[in-house]
Each structure stands twice: as C-alpha cells, then as structure tokens.
N, C-alpha and C positions, 0 to 999 in steps of 0.2 A: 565509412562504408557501412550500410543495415546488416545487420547478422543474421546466418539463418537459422541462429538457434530462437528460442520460444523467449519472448521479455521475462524478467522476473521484476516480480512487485514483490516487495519489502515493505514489512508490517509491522510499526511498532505498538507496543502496549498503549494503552487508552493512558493519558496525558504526557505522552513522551513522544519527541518528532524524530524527525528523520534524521538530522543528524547523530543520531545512534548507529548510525550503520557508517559513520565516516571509513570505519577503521579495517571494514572489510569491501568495500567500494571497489578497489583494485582487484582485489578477485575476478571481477566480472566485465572488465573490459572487453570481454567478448562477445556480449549481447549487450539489449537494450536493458537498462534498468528504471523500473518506476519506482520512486521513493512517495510515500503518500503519508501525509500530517493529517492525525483525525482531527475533528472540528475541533478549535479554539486550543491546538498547537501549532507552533511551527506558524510557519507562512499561512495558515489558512484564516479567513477573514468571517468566516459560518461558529458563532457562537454556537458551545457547547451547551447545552440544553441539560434540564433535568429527566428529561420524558426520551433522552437520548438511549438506542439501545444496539446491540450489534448487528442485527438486521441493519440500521440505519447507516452507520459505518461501511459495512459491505455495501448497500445502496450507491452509497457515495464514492465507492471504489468504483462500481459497475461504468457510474458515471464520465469520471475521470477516463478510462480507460476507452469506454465508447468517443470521447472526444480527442484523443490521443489516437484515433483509429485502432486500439490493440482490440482483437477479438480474445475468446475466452486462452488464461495461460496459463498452463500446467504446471509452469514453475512460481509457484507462490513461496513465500519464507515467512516465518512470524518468528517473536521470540518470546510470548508469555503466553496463558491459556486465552486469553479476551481477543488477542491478534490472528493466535491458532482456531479458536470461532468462527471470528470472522474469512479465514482463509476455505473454509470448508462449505461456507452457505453457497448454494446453486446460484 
C-alpha cells in the first residue's frame, strides 16, 4: 500500500553503495524508500569520472527521482559531508 508520508532517499558517501543502509532499512517500512548508488558503485552502470562533482551527483538524483515519479522530498538522509552536499543542492 503507497504511504502518505514524504519518500526518503538515502545517501551514501561518494564510492560506497547502498547497501550501507541494509542495517537500518526496517526502520522505514512505512514509506517509500530510494536507495541511490553514485556513479561507478553499486548497481550503477555510469562510470565514475574524473571531472565528476557533487552537482553531478545531485543531477543524477534529480533524475532518478523524476523517473520514479517522486517530486521534490523533504526527507533526504546522508551519512558523510559529500552525501550531506549533495542532499542540500536545489
């Protein structure tokens, strides 16, 4: 059943995927969760680049999230400063 609380996207630090977040996952059975792998971890198939920067990352959030249908969600989570960055760009 869709929740009507707001999605939360979970943010891990630049080369670390999403399964970092296994261990708190059950917490949030109550909404939707987006787990998002920055380029060249995890399941993503978009090499990571030298010219790669956190703008670009948030980019690729925005993106994800537009095809996922989520509009903008107030409950973002990070756990280092590069994820908390990216969690903050408009």
């Amino acid at each position: 059943m869709p929740s009507s609380k707001a999605p939360l996207v979970l943010i891990q630090g630049r080369g670390l995927d999403h399964h970092g977040w296994d261990s708190v996952l059950n917490e949030f059975t109550d909404r939707t969760v987006v787990l998002i792998d920055h380029r060249g971890t995890g399941q993503t198939t978009a090499p990571l680049s030298s010219e790669w920067s956190t703008r670009d990352f948030a980019n690729d959030i925005i993106t994800i999230l537009d095809h996922a249908g989520i509009d903008r969600t107030p409950a973002t989570s990070s756990r280092n400063p590069i994820s908390s960055n990216v969690a903050r760009i408009p």
